[in-house]
NUVO-974163 format. One record per atom (N, C-alpha, C): x, y, z; residue in one letter. Coordinates in steps of 0.1 Angstrom, whole numbers, padded with zeros to 4 digits, always signed. Layout:
XYZA/...
END
This chain:
-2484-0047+0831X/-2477-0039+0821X/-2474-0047+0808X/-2477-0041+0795X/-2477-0049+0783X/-2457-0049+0780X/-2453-0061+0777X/-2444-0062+0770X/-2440-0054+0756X/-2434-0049+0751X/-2436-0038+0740X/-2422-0044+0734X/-2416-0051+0739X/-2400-0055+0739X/-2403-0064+0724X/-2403-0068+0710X/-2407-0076+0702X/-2393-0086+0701X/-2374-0083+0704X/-2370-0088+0699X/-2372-0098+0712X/-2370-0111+0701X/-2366-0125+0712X/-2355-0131+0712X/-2349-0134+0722X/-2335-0141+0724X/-2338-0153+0715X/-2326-0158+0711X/-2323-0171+0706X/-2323-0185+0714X/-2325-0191+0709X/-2332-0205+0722X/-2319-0214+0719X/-2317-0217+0730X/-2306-0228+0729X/-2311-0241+0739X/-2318-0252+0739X/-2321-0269+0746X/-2305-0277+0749X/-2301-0275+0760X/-2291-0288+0764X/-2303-0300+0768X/-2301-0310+0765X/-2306-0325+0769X/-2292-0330+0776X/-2290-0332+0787X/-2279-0335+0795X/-2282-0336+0810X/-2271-0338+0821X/-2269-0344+0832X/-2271-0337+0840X/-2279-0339+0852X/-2274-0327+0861X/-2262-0328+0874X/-2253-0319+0877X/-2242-0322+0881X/-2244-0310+0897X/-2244-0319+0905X/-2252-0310+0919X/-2244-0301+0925X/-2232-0304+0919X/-2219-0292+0930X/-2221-0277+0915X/-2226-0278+0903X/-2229-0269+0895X/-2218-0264+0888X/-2208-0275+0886X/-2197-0271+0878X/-2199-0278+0862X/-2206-0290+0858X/-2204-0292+0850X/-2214-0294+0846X/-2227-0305+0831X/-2236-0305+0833X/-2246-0292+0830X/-2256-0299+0830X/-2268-0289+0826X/-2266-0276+0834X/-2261-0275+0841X/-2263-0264+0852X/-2248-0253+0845X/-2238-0258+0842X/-2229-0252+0831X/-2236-0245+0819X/-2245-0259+0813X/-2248-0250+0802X/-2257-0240+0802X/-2268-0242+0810X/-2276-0228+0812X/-2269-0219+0816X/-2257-0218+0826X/-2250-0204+0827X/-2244-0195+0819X/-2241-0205+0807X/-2234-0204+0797X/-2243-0195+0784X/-2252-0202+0785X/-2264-0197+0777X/-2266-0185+0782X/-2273-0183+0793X/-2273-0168+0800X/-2264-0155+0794X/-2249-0163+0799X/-2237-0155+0796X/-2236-0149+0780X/-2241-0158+0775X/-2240-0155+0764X/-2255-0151+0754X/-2261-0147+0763X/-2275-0140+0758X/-2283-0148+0747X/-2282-0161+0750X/-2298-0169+0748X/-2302-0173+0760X/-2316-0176+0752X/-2328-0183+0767X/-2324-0199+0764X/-2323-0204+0777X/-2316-0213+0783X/-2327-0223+0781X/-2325-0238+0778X/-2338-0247+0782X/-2331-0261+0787X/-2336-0268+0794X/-2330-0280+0797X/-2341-0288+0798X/-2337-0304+0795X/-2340-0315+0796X/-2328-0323+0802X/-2336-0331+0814X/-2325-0338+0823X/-2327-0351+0816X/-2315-0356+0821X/-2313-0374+0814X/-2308-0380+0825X/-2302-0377+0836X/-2298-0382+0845X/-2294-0373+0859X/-2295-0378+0870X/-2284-0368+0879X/-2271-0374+0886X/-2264-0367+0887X/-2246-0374+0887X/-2246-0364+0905X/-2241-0366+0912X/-2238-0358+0928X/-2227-0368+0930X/-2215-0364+0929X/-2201-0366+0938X/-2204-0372+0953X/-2191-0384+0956X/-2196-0390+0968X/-2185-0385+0972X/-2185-0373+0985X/-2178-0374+0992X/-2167-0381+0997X/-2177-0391+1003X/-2166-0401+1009X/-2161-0417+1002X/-2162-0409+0991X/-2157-0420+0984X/-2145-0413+0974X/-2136-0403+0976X/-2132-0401+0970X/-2135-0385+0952X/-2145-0383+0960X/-2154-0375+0955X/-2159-0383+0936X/-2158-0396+0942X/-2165-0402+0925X/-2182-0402+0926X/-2186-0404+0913X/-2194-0402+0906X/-2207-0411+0909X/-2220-0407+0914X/-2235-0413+0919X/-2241-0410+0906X/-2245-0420+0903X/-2252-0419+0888X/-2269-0421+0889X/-2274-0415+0890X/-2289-0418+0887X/-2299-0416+0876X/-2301-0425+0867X/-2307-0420+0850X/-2324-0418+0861X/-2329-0404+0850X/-2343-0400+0852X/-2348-0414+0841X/-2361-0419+0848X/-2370-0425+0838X/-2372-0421+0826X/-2374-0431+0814X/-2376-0431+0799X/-2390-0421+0801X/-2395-0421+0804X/-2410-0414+0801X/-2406-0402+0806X/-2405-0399+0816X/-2401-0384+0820X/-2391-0378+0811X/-2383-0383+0805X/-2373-0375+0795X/-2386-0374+0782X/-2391-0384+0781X/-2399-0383+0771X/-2407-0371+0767X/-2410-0371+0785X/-2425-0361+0791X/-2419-0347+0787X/-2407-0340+0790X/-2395-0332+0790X/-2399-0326+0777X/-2392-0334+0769X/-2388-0329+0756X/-2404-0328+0750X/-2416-0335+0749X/-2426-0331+0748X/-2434-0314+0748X/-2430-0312+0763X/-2431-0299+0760X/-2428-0293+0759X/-2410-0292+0759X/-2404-0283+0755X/-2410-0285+0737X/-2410-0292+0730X/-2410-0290+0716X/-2421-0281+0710X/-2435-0289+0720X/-2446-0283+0718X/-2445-0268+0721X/-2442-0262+0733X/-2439-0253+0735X/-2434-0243+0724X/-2419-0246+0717X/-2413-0236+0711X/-2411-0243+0696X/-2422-0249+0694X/-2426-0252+0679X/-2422-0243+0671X/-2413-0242+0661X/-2406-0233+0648X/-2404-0222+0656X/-2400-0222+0668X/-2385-0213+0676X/-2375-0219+0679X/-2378-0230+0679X/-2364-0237+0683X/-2357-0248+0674X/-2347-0244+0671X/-2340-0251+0664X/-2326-0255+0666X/-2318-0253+0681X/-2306-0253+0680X/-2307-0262+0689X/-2300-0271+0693X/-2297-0284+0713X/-2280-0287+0708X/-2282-0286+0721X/-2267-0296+0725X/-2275-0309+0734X/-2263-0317+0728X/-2262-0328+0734X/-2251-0335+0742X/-2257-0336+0758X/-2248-0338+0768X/-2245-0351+0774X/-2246-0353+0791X/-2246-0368+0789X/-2259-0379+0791X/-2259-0386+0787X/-2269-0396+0781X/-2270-0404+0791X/-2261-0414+0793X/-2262-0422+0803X/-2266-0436+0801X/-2272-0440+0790X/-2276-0452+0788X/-2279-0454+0772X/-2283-0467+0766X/-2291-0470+0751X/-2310-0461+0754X/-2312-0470+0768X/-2324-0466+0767X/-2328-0449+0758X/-2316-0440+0770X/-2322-0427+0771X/-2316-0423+0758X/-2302-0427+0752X/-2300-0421+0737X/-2311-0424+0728X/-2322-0439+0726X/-2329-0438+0717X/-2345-0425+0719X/-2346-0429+0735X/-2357-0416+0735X/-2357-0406+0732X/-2341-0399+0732X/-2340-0384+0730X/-2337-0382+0714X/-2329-0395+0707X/-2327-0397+0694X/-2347-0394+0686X/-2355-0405+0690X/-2365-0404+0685X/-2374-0389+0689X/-2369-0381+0701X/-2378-0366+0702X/-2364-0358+0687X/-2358-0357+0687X/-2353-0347+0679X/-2355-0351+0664X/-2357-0366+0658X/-2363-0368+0650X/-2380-0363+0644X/-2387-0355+0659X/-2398-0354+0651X/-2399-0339+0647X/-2386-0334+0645X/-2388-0321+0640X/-2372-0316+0636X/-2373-0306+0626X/-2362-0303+0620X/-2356-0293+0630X/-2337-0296+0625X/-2331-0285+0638X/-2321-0280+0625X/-2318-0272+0633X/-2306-0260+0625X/-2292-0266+0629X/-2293-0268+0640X/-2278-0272+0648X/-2280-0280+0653X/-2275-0289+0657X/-2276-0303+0667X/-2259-0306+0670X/-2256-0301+0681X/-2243-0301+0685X/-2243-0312+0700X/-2233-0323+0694X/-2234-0336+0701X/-2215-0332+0710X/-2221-0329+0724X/-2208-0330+0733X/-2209-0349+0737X/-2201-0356+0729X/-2203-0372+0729X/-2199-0375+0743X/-2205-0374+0759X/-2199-0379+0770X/-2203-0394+0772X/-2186-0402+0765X/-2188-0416+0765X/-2185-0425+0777X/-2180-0419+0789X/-2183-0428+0799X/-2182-0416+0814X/-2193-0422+0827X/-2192-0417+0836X/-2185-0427+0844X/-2182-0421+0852X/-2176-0435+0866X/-2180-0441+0873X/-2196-0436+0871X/-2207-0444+0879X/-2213-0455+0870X/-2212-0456+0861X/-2214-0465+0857X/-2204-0475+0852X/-2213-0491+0851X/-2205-0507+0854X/-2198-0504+0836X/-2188-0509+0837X/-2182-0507+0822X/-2190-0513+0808X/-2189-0526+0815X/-2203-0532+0799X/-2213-0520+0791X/-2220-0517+0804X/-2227-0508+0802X/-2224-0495+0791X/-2214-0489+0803X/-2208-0479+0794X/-2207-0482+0776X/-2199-0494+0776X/-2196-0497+0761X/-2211-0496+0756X/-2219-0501+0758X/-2232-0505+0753X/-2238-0486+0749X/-2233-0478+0759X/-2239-0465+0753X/-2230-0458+0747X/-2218-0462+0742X/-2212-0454+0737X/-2215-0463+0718X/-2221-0471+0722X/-2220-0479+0706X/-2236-0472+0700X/-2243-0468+0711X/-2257-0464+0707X/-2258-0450+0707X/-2248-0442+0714X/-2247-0428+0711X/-2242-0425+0692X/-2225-0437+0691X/-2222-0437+0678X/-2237-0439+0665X/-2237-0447+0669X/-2250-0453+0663X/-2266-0445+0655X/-2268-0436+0670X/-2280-0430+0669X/-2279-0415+0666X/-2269-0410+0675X/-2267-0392+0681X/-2260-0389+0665X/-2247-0394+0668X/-2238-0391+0661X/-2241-0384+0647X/-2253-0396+0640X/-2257-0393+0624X/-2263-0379+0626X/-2272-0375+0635X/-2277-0364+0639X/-2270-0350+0636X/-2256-0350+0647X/-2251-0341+0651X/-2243-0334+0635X/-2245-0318+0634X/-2239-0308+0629X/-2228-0305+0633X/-2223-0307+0644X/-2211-0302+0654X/-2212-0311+0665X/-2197-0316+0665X/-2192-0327+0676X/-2179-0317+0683X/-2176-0316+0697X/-2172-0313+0704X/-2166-0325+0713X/-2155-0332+0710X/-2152-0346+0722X/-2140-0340+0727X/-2140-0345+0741X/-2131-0341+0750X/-2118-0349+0745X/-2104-0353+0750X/-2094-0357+0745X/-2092-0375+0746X/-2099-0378+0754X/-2105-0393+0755X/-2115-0396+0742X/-2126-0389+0744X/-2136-0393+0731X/-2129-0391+0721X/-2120-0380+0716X/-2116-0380+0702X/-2108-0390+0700X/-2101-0397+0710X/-2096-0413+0705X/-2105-0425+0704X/-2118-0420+0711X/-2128-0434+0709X/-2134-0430+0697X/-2140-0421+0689X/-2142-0419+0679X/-2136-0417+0667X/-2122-0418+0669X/-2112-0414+0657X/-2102-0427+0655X/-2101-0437+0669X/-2092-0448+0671X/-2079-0445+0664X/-2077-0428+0671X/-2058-0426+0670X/-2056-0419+0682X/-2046-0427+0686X/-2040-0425+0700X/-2035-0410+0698X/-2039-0400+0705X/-2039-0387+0705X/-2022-0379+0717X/-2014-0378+0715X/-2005-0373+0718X/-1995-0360+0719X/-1999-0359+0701X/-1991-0347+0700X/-2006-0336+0691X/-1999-0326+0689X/-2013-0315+0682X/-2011-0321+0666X/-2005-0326+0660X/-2007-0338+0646X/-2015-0347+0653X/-2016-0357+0663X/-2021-0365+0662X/-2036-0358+0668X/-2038-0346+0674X/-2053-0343+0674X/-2061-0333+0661X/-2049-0327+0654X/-2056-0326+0638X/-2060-0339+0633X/-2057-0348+0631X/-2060-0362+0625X/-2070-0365+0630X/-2072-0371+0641X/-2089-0369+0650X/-2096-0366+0647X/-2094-0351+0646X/-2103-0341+0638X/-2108-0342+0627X/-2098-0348+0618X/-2103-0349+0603X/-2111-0364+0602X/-2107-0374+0612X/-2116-0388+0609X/-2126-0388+0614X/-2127-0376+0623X/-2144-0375+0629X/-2151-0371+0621X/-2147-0361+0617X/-2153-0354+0606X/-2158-0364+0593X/-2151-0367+0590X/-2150-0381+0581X/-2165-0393+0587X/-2165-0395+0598X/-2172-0406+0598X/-2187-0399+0602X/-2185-0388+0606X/-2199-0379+0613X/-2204-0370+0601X/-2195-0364+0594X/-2201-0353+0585X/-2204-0341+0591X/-2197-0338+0608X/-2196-0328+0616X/-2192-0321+0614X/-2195-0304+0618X/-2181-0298+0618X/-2177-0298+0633X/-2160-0305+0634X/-2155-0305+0646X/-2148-0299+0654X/-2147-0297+0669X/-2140-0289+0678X/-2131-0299+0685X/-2122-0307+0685X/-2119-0317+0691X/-2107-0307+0707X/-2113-0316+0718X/-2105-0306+0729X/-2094-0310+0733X/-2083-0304+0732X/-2065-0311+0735X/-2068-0306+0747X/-2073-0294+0751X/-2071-0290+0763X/-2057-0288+0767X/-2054-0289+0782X/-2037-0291+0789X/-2034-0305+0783X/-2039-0315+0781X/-2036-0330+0780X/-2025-0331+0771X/-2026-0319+0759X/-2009-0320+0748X/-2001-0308+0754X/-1991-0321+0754X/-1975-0314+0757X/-1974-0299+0753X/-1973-0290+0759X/-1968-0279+0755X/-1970-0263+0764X/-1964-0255+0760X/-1973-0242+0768X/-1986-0240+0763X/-1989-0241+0754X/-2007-0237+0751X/-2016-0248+0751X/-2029-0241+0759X/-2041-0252+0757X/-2048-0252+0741X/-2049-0263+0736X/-2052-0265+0721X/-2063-0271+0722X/-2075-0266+0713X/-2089-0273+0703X/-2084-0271+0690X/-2089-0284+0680X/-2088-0284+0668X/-2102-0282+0660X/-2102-0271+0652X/-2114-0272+0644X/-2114-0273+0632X/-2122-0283+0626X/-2121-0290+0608X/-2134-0294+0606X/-2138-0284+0598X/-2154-0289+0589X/-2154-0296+0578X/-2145-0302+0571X/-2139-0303+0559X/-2130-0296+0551X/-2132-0284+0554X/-2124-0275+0541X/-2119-0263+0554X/-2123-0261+0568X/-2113-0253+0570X/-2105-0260+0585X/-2091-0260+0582X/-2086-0264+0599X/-2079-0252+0603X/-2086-0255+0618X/-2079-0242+0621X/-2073-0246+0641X/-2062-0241+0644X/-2060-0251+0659X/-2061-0237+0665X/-2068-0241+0676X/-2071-0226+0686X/-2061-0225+0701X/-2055-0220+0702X/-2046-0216+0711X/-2051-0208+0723X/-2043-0211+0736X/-2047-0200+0744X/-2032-0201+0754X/-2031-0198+0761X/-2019-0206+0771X/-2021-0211+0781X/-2017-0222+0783X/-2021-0227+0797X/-2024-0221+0814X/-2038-0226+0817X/-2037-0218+0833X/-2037-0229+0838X/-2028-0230+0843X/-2025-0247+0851X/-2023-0257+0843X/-2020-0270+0849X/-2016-0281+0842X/-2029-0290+0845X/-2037-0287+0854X/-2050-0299+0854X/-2063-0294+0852X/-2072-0303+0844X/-2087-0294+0839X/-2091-0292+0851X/-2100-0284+0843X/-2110-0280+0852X/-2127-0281+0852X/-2132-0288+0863X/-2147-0288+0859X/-2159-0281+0853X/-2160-0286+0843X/-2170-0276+0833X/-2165-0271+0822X/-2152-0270+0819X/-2146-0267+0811X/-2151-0270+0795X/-2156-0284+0794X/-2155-0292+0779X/-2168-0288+0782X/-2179-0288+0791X/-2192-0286+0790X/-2195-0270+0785X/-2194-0265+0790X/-2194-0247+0788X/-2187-0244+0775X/-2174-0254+0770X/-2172-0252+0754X/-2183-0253+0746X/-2188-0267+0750X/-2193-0268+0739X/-2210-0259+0736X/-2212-0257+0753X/-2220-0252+0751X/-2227-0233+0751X/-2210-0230+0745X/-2208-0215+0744X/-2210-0219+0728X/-2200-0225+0720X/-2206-0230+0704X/-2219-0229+0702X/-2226-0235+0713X/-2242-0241+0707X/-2247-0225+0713X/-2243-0218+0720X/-2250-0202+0721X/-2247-0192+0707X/-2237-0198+0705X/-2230-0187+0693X/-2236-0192+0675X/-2239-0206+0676X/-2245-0210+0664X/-2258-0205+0665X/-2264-0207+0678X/-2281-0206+0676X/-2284-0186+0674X/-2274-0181+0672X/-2274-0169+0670X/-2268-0160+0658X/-2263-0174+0652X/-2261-0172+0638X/-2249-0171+0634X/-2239-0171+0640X/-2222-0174+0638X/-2222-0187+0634X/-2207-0184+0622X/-2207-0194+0617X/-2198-0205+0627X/-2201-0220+0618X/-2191-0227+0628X/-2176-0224+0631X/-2166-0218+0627X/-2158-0209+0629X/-2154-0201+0639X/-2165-0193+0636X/-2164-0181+0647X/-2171-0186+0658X/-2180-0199+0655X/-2186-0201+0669X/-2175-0208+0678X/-2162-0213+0674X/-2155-0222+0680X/-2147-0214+0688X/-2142-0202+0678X/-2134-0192+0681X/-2139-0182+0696X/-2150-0178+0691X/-2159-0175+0705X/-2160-0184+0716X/-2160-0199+0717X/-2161-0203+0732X/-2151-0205+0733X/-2141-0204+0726X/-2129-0207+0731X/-2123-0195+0747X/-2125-0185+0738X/-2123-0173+0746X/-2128-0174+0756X/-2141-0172+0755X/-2151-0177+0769X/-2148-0189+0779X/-2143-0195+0778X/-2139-0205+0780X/-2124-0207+0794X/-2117-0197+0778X/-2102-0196+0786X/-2107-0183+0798X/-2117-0176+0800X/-2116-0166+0811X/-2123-0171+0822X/-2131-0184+0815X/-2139-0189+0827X/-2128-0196+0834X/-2119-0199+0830X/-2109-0212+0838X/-2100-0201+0845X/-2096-0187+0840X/-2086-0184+0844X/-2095-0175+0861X/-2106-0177+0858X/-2114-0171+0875X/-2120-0182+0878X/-2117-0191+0878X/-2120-0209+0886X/-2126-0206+0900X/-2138-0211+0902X/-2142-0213+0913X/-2137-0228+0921X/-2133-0227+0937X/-2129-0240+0943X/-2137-0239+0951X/-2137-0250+0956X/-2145-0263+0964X/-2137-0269+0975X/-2142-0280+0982X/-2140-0293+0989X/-2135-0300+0979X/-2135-0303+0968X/-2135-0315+0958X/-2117-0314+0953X/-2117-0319+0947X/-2100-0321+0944X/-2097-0315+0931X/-2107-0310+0924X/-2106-0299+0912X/-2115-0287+0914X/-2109-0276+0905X/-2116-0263+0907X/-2127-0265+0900X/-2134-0252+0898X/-2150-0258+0886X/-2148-0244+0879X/-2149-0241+0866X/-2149-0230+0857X/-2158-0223+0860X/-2159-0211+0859X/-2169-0196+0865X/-2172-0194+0848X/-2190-0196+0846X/-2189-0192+0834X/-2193-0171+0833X/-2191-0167+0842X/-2192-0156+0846X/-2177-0147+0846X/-2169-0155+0842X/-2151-0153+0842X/-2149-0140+0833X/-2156-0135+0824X/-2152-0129+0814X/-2159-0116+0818X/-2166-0113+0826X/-2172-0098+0832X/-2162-0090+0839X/
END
């Protein structure tokens, strides 16, 4: 049977982790993508699987430099002048920020939305430092939209983040040093009844409110933000409305949490049906 159907969904590429219990991670953002009616594409950089018996922390395994390489290869070739929108998830290393830095360099993007994940727990801390100086370094100049959780917006803003003044400020120095427009995530982590993101492109701030459902995150939560943004931009909302839209999405995926064995819930990006 011939296809007759001409319109085509909007393409949205996460380059990020994969996370095996399917709460956070590439496997977030394709749900997310779905949910939100683009075609989904991924490129793995690493895979992360929780150790049981260790407390349920973090197994880190980076995919080989060539295979991410191999990845993004044909994804590019593939959707040559269709695709123009990625998120950017976790990296995991210098190696793999410069290989994914040099595939998105060989072709123009519309959006390049950098969720900055500056450290996992599987990895040795040197390390860590070493990729958070090469994400700043390489991703960063890239990225149209930065989304950092409430840890990164202090490693990239170097202000101790406390109160919702001190995460508008964040917001405006990221912005400042990236030329992003930013979503920075308070989440539950500021004092108050409401869960707060700050968003500032330059010229508009605006703080997004919802109320708190619970006092502790939830897994998936900052992934599926950011990667409800990168569905909502690659489909033509402005940065604004795209922030305002995952927000929502966001807050319904947490308030139908899926639980586990593990010692946190994991966000349903299916919450809002």
């Amino acid at each position: 049977m011939t296809n007759t159907n001409t319109a085509s969904p909007a393409m949205t590429l996460t380059i990020a982790g994969s996370e095996a219990t399917g709460g956070a991670g590439a496997q977030a953002d394709l749900k997310t993508f779905q949910e939100l009616g683009t075609y989904g594409i991924v490129a793995l950089t690493c895979i992360v699987s929780f150790d049981p018996k260790d407390s349920w922390n973090h197994r880190f395994v980076p995919v080989e430099q060539q295979v991410i390489a191999d990845q993004l290869e044909a994804i590019q070739t593939c959707y040559e002048d269709k695709l123009g929108t990625v998120k950017l998830g976790m990296m995991g290393s210098p190696a793999t920020i410069n290989t994914v830095a040099t595939a998105l360099k060989s072709q123009k993007w519309d959006n390049v939305l950098l969720d900055p994940v500056l450290i996992c727990k599987g990895q040795e801390p040197g390390h860590a430092l070493d990729t958070d100086e090469a994400l700043k370094a390489n991703l960063l100049p890239l990225a149209t939209f930065v989304t950092p959780n409430h840890f990164e917006a202090e490693q990239l803003s170097g202000i101790k983040i406390t109160t919702e003044s001190d995460l508008i400020e964040a917001a405006k120095k990221i912005h400042e040093v990236s030329g992003a427009a930013v979503l920075a995530k308070g989440g539950v982590r500021i004092a108050g009844e409401d869960a707060i993101d700050v968003f500032y492109d330059g010229t508009t701030l605006e703080v997004l409110r919802e109320k708190k459902i619970g006092e502790v995150a939830v897994s998936g939560a900052g992934c599926s933000l950011a990667a409800a943004v990168t569905a909502e931009l690659a489909k033509g909302a402005t940065p604004l409305e795209a922030a305002r839209t995952a927000k929502a999405f966001v807050t319904e995926g947490i308030r139908n949490r899926v639980s586990g064995n593990t010692p946190f819930d994991a966000l349903w990006q299916g919450g809002r049906r």
